[in-house]
C-alpha angles and dihedrals in degrees: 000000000000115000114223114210129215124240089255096046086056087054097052084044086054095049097041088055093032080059085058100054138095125209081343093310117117121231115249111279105018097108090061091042092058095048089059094036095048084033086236136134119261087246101059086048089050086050094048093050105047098036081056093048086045088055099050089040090062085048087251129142118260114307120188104135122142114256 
């Protein structure tokens, strides 16, 4: 069974990944940490991620919506 998150769930994914990186590069590992701890697949965590960093880097405000 997939778990779908919330979009505040997303944001807590994103913030607790966002606490594990460096100059905007996750630490080894942290991807995998945040799929068991948010009960979510690796993919959904990669997508997260990279659709946040997308956002900022546009200069946008958070964006972690589902799509």
């Amino acid at each position: 069974m997939v778990k779908r998150l919330t979009e505040t769930e997303r944001r807590v994914v994103f913030h607790f990944l966002l606490e594990r990186s460096t100059n905007g590069k996750l630490k080894n590992g942290s991807m995998i940490e945040a799929s068991h701890k948010f009960s979510c697949s690796m993919s959904t965590v990669q997508r997260i991620w990279v659709q946040a960093k997308n956002s900022f880097g546009r200069g946008l405000p958070l964006d972690v919506s589902s799509e």
